[in-house]
Backbone of each chain as nested JSON, in Angstrom:
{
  "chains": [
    {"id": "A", "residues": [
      {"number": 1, "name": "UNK", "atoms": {"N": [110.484, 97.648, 138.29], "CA": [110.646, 99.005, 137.775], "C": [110.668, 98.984, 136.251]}},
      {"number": 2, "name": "UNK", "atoms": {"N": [110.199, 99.689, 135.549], "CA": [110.102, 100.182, 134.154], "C": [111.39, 101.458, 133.9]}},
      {"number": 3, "name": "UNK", "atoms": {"N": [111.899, 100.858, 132.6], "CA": [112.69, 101.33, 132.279], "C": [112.919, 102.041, 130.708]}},
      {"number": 4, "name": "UNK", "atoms": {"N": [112.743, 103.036, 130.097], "CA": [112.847, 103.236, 128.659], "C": [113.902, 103.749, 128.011]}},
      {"number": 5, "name": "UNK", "atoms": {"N": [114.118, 103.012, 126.845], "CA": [115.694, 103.442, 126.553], "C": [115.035, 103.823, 124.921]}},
      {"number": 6, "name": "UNK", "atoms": {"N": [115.862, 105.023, 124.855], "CA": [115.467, 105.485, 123.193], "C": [116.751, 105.503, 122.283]}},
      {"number": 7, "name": "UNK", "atoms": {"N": [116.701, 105.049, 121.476], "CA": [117.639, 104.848, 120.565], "C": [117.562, 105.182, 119.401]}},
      {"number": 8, "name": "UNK", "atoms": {"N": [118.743, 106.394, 118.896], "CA": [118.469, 107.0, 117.543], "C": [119.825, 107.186, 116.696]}},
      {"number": 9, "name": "UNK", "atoms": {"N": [119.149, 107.232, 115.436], "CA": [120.962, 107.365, 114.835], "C": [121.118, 108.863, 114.928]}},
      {"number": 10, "name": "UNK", "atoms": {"N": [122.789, 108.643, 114.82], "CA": [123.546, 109.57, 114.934], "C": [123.309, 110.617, 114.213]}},
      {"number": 11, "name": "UNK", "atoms": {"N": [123.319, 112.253, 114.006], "CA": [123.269, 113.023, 113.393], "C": [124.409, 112.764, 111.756]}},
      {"number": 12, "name": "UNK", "atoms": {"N": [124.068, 112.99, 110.755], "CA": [125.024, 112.611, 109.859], "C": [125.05, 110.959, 108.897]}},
      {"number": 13, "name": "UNK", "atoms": {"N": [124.354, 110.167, 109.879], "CA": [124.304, 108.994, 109.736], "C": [123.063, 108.627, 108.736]}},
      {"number": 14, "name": "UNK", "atoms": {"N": [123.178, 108.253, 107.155], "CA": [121.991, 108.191, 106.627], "C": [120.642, 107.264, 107.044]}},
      {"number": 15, "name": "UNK", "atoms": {"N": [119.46, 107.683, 106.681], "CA": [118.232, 106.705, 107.729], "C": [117.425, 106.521, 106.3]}},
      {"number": 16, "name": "UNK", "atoms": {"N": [117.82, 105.412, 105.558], "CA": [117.018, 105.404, 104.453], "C": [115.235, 105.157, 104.732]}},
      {"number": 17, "name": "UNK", "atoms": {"N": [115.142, 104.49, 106.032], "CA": [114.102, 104.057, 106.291], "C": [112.902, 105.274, 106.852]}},
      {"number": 18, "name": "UNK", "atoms": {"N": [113.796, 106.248, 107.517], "CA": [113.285, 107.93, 107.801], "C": [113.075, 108.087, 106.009]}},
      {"number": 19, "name": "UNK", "atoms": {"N": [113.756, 108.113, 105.276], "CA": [113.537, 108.91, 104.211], "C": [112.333, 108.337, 103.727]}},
      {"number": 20, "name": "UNK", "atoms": {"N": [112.03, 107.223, 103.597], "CA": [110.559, 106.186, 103.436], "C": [109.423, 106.692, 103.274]}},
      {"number": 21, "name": "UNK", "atoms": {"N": [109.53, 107.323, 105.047], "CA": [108.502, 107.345, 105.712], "C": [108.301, 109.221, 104.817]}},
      {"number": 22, "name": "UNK", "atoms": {"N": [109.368, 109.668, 104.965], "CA": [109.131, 111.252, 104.361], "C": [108.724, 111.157, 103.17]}},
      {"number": 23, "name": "UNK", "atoms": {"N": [108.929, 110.398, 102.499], "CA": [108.428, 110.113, 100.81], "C": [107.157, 109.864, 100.718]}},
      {"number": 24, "name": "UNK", "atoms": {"N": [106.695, 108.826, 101.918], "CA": [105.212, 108.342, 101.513], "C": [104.03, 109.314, 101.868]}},
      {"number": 25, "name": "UNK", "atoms": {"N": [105.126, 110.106, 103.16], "CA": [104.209, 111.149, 103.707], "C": [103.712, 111.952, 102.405]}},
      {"number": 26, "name": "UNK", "atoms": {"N": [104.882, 112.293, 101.762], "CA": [104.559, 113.135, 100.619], "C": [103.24, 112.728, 99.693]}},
      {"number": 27, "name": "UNK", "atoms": {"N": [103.891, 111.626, 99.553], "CA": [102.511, 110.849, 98.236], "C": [101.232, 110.706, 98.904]}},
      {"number": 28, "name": "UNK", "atoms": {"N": [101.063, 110.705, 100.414], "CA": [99.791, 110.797, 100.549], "C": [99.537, 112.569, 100.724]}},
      {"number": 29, "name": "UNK", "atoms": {"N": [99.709, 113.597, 100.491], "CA": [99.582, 114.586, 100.274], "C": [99.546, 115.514, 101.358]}},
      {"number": 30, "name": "UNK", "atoms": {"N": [100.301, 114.847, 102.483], "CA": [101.375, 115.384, 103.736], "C": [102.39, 117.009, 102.993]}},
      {"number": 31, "name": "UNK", "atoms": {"N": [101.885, 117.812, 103.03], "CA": [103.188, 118.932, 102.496], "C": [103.852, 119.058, 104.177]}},
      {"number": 32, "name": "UNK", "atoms": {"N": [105.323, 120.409, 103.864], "CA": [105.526, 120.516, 104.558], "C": [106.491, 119.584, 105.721]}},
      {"number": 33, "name": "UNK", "atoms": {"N": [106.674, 118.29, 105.117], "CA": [107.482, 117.551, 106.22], "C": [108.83, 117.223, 105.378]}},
      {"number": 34, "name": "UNK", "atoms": {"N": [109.879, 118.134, 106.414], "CA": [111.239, 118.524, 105.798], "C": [112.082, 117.207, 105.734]}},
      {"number": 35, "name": "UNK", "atoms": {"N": [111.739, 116.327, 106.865], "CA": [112.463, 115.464, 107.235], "C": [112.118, 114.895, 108.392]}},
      {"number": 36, "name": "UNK", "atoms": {"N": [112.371, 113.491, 108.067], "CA": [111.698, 112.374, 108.675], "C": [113.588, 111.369, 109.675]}},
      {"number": 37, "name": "UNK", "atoms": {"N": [113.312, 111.435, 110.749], "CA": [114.04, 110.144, 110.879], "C": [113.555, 108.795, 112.21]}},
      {"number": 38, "name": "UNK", "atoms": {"N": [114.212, 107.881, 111.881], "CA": [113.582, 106.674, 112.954], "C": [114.068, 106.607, 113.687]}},
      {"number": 39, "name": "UNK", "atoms": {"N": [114.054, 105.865, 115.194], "CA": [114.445, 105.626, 116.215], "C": [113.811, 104.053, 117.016]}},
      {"number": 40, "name": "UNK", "atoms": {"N": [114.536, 103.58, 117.89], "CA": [113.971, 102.344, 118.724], "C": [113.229, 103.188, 119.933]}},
      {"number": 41, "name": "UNK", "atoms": {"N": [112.294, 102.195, 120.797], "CA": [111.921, 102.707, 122.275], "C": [112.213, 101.386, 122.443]}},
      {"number": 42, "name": "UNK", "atoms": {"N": [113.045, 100.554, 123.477], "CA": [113.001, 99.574, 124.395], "C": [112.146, 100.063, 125.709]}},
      {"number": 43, "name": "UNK", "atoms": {"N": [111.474, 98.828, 125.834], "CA": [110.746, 99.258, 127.154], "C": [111.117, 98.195, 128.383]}},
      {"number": 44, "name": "UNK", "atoms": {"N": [111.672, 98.095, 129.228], "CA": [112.66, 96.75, 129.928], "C": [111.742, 97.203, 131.298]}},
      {"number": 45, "name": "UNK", "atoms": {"N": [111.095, 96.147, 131.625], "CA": [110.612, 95.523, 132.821], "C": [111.704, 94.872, 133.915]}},
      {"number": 46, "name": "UNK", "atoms": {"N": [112.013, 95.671, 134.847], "CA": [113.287, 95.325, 135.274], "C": [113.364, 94.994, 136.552]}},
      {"number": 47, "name": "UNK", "atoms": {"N": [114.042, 94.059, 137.093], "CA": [113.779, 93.606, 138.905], "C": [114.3, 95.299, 139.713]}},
      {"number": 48, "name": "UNK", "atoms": {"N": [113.653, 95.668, 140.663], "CA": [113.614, 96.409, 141.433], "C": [114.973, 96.819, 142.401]}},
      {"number": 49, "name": "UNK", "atoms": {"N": [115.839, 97.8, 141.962], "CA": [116.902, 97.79, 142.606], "C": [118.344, 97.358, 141.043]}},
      {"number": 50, "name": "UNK", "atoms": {"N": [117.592, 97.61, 140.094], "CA": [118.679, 97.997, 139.572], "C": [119.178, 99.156, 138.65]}},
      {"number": 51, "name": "UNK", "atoms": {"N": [120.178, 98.917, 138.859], "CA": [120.85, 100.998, 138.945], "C": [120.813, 100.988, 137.142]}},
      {"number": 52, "name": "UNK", "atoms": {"N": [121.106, 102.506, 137.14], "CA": [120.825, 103.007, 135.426], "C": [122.33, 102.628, 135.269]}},
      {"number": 53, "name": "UNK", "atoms": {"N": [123.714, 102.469, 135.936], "CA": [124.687, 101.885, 135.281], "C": [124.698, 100.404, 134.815]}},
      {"number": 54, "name": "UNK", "atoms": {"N": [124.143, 99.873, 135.374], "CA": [123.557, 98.479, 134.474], "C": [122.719, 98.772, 133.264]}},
      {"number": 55, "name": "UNK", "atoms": {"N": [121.901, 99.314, 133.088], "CA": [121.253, 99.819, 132.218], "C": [122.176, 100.381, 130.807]}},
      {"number": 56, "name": "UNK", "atoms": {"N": [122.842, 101.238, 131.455], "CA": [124.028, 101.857, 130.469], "C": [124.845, 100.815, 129.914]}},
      {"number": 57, "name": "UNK", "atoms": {"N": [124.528, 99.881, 131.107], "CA": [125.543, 98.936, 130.672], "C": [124.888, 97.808, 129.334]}},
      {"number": 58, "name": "UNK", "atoms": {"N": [123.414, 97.557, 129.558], "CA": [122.848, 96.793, 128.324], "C": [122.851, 98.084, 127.323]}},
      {"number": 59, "name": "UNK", "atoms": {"N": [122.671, 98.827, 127.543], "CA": [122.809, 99.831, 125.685], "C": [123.803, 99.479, 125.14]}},
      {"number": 60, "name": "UNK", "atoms": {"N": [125.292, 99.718, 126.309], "CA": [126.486, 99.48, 125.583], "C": [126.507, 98.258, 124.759]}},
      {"number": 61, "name": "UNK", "atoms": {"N": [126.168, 97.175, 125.378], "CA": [126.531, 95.564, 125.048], "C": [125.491, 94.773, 123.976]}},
      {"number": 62, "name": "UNK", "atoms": {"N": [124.472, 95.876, 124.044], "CA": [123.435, 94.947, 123.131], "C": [121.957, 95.749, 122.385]}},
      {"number": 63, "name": "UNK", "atoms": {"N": [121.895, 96.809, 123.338], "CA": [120.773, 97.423, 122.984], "C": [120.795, 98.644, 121.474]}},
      {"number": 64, "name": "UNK", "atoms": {"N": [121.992, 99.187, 121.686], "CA": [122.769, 100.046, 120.886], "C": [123.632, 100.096, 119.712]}},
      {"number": 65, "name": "UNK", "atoms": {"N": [123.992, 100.805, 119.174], "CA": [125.296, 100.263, 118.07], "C": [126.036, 101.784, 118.321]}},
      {"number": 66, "name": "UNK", "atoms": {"N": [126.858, 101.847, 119.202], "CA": [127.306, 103.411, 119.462], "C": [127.682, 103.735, 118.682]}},
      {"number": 67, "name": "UNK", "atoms": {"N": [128.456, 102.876, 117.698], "CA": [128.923, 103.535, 116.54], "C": [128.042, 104.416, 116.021]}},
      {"number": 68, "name": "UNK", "atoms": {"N": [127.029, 104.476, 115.678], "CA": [126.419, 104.947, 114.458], "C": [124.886, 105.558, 115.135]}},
      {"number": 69, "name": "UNK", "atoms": {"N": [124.339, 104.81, 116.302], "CA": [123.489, 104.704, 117.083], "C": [123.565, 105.995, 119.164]}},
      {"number": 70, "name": "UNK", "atoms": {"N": [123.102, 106.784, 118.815], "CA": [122.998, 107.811, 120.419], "C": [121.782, 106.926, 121.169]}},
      {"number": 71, "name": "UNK", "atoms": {"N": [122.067, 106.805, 122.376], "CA": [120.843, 106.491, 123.603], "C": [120.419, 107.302, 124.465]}},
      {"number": 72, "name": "UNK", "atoms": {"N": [119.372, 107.353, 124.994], "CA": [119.13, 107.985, 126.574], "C": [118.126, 106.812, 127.256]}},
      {"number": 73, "name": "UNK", "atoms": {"N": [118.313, 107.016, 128.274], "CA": [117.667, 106.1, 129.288], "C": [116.578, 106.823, 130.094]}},
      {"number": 74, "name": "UNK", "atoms": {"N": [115.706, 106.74, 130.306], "CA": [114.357, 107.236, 131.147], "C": [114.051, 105.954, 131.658]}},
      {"number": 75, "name": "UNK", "atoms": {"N": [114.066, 106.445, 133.533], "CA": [113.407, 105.599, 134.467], "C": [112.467, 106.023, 135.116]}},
      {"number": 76, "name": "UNK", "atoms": {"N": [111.144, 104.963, 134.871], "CA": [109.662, 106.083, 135.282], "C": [109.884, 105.689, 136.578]}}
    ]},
    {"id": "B", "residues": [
      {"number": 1, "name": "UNK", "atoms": {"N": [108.601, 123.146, 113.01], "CA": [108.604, 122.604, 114.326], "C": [108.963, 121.279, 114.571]}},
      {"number": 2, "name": "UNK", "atoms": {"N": [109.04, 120.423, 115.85], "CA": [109.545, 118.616, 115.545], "C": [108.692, 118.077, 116.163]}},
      {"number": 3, "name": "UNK", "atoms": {"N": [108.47, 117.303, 115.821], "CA": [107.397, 116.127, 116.518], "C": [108.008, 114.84, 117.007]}},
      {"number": 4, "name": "UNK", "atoms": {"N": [107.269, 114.523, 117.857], "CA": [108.067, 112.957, 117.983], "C": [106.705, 112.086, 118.072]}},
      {"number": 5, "name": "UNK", "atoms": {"N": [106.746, 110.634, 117.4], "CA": [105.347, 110.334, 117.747], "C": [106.043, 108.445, 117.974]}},
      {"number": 6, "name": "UNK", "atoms": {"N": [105.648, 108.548, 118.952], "CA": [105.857, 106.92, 119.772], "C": [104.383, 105.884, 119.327]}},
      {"number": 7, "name": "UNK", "atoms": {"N": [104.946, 105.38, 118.891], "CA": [104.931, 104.022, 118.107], "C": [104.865, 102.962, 118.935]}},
      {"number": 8, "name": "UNK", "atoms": {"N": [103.817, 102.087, 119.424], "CA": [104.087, 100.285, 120.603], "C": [102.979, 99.808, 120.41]}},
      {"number": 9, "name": "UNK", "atoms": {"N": [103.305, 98.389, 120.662], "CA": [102.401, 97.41, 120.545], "C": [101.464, 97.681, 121.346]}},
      {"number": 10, "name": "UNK", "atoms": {"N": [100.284, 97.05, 121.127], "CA": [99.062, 97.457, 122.118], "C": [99.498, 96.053, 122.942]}},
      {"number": 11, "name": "UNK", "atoms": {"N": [99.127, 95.856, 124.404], "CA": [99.031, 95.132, 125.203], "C": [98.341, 93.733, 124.663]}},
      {"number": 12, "name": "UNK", "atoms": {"N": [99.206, 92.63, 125.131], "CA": [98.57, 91.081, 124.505], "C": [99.123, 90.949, 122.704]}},
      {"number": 13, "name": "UNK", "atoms": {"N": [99.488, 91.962, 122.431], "CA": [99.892, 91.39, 120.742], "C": [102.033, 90.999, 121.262]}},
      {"number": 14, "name": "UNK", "atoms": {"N": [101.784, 89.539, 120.533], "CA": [103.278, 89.178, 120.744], "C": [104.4, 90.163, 120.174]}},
      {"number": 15, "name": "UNK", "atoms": {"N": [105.321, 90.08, 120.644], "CA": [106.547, 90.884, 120.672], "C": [107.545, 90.308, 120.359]}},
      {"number": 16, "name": "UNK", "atoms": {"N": [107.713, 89.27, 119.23], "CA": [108.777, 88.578, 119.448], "C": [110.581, 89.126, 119.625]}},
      {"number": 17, "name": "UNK", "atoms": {"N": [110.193, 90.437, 118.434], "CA": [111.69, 90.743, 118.794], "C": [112.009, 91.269, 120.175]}},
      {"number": 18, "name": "UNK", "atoms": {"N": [110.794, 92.261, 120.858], "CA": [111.038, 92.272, 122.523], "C": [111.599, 91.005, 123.237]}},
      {"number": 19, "name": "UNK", "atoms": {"N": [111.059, 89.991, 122.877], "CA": [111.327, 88.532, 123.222], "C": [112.641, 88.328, 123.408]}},
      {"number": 20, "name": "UNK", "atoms": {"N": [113.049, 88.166, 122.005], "CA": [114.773, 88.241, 121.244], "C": [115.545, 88.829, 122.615]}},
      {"number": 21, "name": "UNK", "atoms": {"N": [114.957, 90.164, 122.899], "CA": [116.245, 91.088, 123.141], "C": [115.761, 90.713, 125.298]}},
      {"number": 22, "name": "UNK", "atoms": {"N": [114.673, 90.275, 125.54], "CA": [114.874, 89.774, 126.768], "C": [115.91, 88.184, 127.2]}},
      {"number": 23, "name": "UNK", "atoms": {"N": [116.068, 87.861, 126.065], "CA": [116.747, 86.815, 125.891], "C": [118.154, 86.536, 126.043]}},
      {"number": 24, "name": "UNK", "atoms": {"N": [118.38, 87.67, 124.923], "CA": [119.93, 87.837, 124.76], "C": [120.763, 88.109, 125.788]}},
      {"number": 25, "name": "UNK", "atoms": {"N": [119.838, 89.487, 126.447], "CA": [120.328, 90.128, 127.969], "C": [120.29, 89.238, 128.932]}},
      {"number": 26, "name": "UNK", "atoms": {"N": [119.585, 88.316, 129.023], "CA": [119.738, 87.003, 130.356], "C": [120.49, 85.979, 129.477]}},
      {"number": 27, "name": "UNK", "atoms": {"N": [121.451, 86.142, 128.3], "CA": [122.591, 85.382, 127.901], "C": [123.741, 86.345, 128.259]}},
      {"number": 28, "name": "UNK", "atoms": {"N": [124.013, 87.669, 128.02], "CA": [124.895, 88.331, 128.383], "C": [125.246, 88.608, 130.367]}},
      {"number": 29, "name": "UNK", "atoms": {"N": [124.072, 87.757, 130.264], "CA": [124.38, 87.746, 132.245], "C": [123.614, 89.096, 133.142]}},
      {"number": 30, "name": "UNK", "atoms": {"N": [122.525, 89.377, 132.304], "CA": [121.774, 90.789, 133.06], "C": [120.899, 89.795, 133.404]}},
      {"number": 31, "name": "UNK", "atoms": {"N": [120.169, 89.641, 135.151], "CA": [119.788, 89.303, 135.131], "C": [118.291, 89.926, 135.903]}},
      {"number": 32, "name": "UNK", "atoms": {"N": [117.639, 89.74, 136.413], "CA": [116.13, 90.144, 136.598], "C": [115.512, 91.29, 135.481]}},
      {"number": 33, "name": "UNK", "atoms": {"N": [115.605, 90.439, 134.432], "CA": [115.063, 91.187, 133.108], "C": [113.622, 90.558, 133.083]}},
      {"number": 34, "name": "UNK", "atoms": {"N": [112.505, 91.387, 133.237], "CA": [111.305, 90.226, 133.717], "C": [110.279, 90.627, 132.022]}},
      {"number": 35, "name": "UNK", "atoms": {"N": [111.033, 91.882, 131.739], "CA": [109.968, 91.71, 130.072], "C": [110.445, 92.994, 129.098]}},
      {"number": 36, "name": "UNK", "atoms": {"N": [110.615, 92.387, 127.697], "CA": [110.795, 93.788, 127.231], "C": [110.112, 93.926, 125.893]}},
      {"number": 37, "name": "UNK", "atoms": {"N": [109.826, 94.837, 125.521], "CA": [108.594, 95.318, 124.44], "C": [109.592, 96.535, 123.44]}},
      {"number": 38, "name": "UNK", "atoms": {"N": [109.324, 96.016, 122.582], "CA": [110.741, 97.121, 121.636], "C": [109.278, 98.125, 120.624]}},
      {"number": 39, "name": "UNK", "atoms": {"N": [109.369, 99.295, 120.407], "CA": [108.427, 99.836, 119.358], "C": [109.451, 100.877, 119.103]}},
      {"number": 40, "name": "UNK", "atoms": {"N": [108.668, 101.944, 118.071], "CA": [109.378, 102.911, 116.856], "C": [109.282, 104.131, 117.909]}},
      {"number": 41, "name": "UNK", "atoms": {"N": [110.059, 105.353, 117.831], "CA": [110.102, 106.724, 117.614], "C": [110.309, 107.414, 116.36]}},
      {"number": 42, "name": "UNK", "atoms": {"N": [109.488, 108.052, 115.761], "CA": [109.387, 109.127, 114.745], "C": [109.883, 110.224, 114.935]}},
      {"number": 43, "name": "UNK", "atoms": {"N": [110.578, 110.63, 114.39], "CA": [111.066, 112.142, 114.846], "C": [110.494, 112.935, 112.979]}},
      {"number": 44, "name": "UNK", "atoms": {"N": [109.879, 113.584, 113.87], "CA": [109.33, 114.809, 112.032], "C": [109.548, 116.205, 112.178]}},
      {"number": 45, "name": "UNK", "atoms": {"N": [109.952, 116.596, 111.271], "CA": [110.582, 117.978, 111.07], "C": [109.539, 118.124, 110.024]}},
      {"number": 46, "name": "UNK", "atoms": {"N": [108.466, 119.47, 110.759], "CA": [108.005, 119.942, 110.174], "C": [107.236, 121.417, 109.848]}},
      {"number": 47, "name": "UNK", "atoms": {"N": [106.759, 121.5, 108.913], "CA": [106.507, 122.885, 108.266], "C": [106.211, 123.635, 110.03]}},
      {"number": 48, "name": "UNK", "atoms": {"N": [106.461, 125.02, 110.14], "CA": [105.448, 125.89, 111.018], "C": [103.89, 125.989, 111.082]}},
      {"number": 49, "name": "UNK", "atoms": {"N": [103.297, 125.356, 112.018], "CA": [101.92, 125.742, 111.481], "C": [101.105, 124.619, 111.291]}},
      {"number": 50, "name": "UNK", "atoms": {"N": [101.764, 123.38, 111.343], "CA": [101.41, 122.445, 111.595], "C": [100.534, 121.899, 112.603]}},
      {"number": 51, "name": "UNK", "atoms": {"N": [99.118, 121.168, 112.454], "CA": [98.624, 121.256, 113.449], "C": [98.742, 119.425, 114.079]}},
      {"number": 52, "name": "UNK", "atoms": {"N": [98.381, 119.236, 115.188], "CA": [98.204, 118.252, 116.019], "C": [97.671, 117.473, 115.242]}},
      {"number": 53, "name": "UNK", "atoms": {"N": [96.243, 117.804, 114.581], "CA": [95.018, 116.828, 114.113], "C": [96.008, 116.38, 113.045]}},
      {"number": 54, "name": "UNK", "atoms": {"N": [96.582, 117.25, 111.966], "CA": [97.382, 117.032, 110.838], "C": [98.022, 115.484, 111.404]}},
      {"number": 55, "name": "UNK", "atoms": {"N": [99.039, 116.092, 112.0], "CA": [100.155, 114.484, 113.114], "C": [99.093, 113.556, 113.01]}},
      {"number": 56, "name": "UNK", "atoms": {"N": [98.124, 113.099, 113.585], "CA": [97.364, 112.424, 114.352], "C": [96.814, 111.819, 112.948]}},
      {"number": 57, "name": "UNK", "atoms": {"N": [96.411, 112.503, 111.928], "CA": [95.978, 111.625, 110.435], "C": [97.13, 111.034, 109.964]}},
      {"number": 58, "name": "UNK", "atoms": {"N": [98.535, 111.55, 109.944], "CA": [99.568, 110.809, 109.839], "C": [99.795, 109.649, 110.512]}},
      {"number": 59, "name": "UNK", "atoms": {"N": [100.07, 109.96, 111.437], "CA": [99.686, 108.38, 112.534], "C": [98.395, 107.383, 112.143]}},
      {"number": 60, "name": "UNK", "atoms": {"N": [97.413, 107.474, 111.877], "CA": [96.543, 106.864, 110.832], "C": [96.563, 106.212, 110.247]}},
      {"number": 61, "name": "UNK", "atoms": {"N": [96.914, 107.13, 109.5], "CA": [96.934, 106.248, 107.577], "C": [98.117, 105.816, 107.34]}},
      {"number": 62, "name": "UNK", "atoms": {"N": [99.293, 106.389, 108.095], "CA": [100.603, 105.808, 107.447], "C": [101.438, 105.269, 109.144]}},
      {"number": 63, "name": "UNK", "atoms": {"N": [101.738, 105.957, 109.774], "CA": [102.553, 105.709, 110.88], "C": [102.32, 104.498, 111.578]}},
      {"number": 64, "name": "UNK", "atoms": {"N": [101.191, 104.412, 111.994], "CA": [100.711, 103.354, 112.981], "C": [100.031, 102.315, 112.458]}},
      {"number": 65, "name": "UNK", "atoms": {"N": [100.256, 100.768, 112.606], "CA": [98.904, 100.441, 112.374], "C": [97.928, 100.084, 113.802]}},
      {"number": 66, "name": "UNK", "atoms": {"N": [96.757, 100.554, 113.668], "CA": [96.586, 100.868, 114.875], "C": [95.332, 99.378, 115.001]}},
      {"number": 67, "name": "UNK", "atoms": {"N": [95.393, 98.478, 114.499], "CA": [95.169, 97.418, 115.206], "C": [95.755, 96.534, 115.638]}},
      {"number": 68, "name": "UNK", "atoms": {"N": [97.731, 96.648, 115.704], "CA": [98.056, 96.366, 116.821], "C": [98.513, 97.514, 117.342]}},
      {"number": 69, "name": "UNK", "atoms": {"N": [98.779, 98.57, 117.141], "CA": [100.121, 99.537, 117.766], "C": [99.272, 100.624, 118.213]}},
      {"number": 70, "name": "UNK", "atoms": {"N": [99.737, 101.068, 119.082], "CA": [99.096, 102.544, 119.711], "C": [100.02, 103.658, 119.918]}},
      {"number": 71, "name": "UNK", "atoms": {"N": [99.701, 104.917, 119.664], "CA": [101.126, 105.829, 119.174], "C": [100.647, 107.129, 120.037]}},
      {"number": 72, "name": "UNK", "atoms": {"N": [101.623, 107.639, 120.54], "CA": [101.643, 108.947, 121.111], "C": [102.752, 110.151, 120.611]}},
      {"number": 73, "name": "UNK", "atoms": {"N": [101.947, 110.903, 120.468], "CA": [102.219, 112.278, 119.572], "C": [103.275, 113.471, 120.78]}},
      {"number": 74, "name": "UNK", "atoms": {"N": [104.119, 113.645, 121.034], "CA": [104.891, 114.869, 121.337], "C": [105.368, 115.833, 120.941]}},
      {"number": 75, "name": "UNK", "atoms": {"N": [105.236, 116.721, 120.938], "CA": [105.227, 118.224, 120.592], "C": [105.859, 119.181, 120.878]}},
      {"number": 76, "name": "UNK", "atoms": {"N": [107.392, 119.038, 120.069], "CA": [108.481, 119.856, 120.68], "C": [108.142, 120.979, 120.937]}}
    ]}
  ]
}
């Protein structure tokens, strides 16, 4: 089973690396883009028969930084 | 309006940090982890009026590089 976990920072949380990407947009002559931020996609190839609380359970332990970091999990 | 534009390796280009993080998780004791592939989400906040093709030259020239990565555009 395929599994996708998206991972983004927190609202509030600065993303210098979003701001980057909004800057360069600019200089290549992108108007119009208010704001830029980044995020992970994990994509986990996973043995068959295991539940999204395991899943929840690798965001918690390794995939994530809750502190600072929100997840959602999508199972195709 | 927001965009989201997904960001991944094209198929056959190595992954090492996917690698990394299939690794770690069969050290933390998850086990039938059979593959994982890590890429970007973009999230863009932008002007009204914005069109698709616009996104899609962004992804281009700056977002993607698209001889390894292949990116898909969503359209809040």
């Amino acid at each position: 089973m395929l599994a996708k976990v998206y991972v983004t920072l927190k609202n509030g949380v600065l993303d210098p690396q979003g701001e980057a990407i909004r800057h360069a947009l600019g200089s290549l002559g992108f108007d119009g883009v208010n704001g830029v931020r980044q995020g992970k996609v994990i994509e986990l190839d996973l043995a068959d028969g295991t539940t999204e609380a395991q899943i929840n359970d690798m965001c918690e332990r390794l995939l994530a930084n809750t502190v600072i970091e929100s997840y959602r999990i999508e199972i195709a």
